[in-house]
C-alpha positions as CSV (number, residue, x, y, z in Angstrom):
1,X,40.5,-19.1,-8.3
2,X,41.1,-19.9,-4.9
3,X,44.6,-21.6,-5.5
4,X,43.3,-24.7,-3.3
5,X,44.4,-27.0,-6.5
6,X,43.5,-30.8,-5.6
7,X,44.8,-31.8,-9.1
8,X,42.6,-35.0,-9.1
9,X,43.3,-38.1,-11.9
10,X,46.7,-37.6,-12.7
11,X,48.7,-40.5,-11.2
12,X,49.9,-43.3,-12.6
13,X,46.7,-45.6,-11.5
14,X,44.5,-42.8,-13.3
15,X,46.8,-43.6,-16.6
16,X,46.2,-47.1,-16.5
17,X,42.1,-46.4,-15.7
18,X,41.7,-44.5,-19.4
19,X,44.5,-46.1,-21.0
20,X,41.8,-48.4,-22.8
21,X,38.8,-46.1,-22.8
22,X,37.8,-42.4,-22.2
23,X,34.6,-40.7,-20.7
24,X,35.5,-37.2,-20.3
25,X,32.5,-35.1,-18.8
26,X,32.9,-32.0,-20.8
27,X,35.0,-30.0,-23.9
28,X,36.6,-26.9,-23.9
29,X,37.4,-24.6,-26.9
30,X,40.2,-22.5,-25.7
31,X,42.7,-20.1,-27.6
32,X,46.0,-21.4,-27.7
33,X,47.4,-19.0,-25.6
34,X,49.8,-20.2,-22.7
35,X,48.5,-18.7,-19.7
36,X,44.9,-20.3,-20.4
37,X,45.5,-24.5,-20.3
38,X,42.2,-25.9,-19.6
39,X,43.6,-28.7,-17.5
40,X,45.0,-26.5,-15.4
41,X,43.2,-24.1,-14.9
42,X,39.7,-26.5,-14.1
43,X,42.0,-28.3,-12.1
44,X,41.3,-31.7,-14.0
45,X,43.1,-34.9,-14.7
46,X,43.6,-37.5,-17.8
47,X,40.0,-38.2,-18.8
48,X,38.7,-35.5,-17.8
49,X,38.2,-33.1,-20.9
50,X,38.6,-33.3,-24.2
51,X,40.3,-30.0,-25.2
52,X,40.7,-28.0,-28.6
53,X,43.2,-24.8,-28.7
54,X,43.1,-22.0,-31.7
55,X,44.4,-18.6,-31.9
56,X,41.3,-17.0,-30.4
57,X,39.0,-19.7,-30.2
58,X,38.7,-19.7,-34.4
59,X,36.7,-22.4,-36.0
60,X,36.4,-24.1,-39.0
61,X,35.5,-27.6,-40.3
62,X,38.0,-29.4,-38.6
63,X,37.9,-27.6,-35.0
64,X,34.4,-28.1,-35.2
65,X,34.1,-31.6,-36.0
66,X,36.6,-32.3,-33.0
67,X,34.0,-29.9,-30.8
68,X,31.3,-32.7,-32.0
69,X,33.0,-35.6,-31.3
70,X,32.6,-35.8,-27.5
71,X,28.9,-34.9,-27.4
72,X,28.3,-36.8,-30.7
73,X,30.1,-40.1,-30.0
74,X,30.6,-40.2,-26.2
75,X,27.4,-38.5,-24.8
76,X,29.6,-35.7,-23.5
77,X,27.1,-33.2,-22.0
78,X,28.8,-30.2,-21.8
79,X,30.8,-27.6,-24.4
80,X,32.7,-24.9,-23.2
81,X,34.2,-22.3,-25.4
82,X,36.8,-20.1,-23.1
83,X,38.2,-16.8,-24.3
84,X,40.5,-14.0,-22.0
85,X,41.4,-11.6,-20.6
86,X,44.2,-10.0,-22.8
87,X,43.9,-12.4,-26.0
88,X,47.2,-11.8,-28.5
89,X,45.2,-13.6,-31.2
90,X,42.5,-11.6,-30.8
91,X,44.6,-8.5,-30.3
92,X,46.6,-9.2,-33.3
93,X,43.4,-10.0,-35.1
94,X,42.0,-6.5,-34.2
95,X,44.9,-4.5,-35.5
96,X,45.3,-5.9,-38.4
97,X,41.4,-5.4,-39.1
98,X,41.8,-2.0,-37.8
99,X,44.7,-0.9,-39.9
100,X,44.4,-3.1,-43.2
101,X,47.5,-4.7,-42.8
102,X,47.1,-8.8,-43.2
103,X,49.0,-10.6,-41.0
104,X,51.9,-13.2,-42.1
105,X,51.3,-17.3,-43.7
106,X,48.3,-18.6,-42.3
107,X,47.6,-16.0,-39.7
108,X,45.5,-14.4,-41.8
109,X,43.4,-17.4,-41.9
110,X,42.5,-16.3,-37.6
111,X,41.9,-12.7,-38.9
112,X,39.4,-14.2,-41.1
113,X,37.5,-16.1,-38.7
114,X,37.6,-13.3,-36.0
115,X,36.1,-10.3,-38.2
116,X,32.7,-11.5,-37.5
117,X,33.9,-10.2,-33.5
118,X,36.1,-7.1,-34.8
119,X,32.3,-6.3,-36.5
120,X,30.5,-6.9,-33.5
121,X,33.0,-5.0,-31.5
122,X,33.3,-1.8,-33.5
123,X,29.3,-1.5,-33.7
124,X,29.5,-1.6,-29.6
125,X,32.5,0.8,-28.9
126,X,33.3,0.3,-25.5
127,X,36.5,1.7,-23.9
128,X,38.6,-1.8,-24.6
129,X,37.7,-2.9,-28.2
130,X,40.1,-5.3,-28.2
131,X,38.7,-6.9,-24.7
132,X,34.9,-6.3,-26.4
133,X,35.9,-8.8,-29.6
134,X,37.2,-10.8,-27.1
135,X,34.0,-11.1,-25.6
136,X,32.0,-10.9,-28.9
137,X,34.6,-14.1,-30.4
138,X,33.4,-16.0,-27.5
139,X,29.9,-15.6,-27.8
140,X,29.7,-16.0,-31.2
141,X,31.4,-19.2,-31.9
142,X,29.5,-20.3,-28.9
143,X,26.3,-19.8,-30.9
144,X,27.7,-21.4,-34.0
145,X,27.9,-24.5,-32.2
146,X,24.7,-24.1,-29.9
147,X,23.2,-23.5,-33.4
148,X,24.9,-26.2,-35.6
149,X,23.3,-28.4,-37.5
150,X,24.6,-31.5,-35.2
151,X,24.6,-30.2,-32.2
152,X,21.7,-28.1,-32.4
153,X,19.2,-31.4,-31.5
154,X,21.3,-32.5,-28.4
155,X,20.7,-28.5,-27.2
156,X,17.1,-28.9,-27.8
157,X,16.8,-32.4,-25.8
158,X,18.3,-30.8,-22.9
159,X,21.3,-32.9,-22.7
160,X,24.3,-30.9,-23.8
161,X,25.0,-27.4,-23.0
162,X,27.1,-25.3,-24.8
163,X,28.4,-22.4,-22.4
164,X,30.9,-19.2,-23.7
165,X,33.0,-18.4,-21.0
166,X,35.8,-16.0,-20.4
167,X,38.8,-16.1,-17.9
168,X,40.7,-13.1,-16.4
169,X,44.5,-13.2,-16.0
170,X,44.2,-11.2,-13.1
171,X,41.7,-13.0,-10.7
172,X,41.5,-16.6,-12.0
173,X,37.7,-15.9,-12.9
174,X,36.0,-17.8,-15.0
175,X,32.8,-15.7,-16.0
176,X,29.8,-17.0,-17.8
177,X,28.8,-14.8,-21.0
178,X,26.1,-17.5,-22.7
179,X,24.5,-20.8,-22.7
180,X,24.1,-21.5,-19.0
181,X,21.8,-24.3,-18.6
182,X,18.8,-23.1,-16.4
């Protein structure tokens, strides 16, 4: 937030230390958008993270079973699921919702998986309903995986949290919405 990058682990030495191995301390579910890399904007290096990117933070079977595999194989103690400020997916999502009118190919398949947010958001109002499904998106796929079958037990034991999250373009904040552990 601060702009006082270190930008730790990414030299050549750093390469060669996870070339044969990885022990990243946490995951991040983030939307694919370009102005929100994880790397970047935690200011990690190679190792550090294992990272998954969908329109809007949308899961399904496959995005969820890479969300599992850090905690699940590696010990991994912490999830993060990271919506934004100004989400296109979730925008674009919200629109079509709104207006009936399915979007192109397979982005339809991201409308799907975000109406359980447009939902949420249109029962709340709010002055931004866009910004408010945001919001809701992140807090309800954080749930799903707090709450999944898998993951559910290492939530219990204390020894992965699973935190929503949301970032504003404009200030480089990363806010908490969910999960914090105490």
């Amino acid at each position: 937030m601060s702009g006082d990058l270190h930008h730790p682990d990414r030299d050549p030495d750093r390469r060669q230390l996870v070339a044969q191995e990885q022990e990243p301390f946490g995951s991040v579910l983030s939307c694919i958008d370009s102005r929100v890399p994880p790397e970047l904007l935690f200011d990690t290096g190679l190792g550090d993270l294992y990272v998954m990117r969908t329109g809007g933070e949308a899961i399904d079977p496959v995005v969820t079973g890479s969300v599992e595999y850090g905690p699940m194989t590696s010990g991994t103690p912490l999830v993060v699921v990271l919506g934004h400020q100004r989400c296109g997916a979730v925008e674009a999502a919200y629109k079509s919702l709104r207006d009936s009118k399915p979007l192109p190919g397979n982005l339809q398949a991201i409308v799907r998986a975000l109406q359980p947010a447009y939902e949420q958001a249109v029962r709340e109002g709010g002055t931004d309903p866009a910004e408010t499904m945001a919001r809701a998106q992140v807090t309800l796929t954080a749930t799903a995986l707090r709450s999944n079958q898998d993951l559910a037990p290492l939530v219990a034991k204390g020894t992965l949290a699973v935190v929503g999250a949301y970032y504003s373009l404009d200030t480089g904040k990363v806010e908490v919405l969910s999960g914090a552990p105490s």
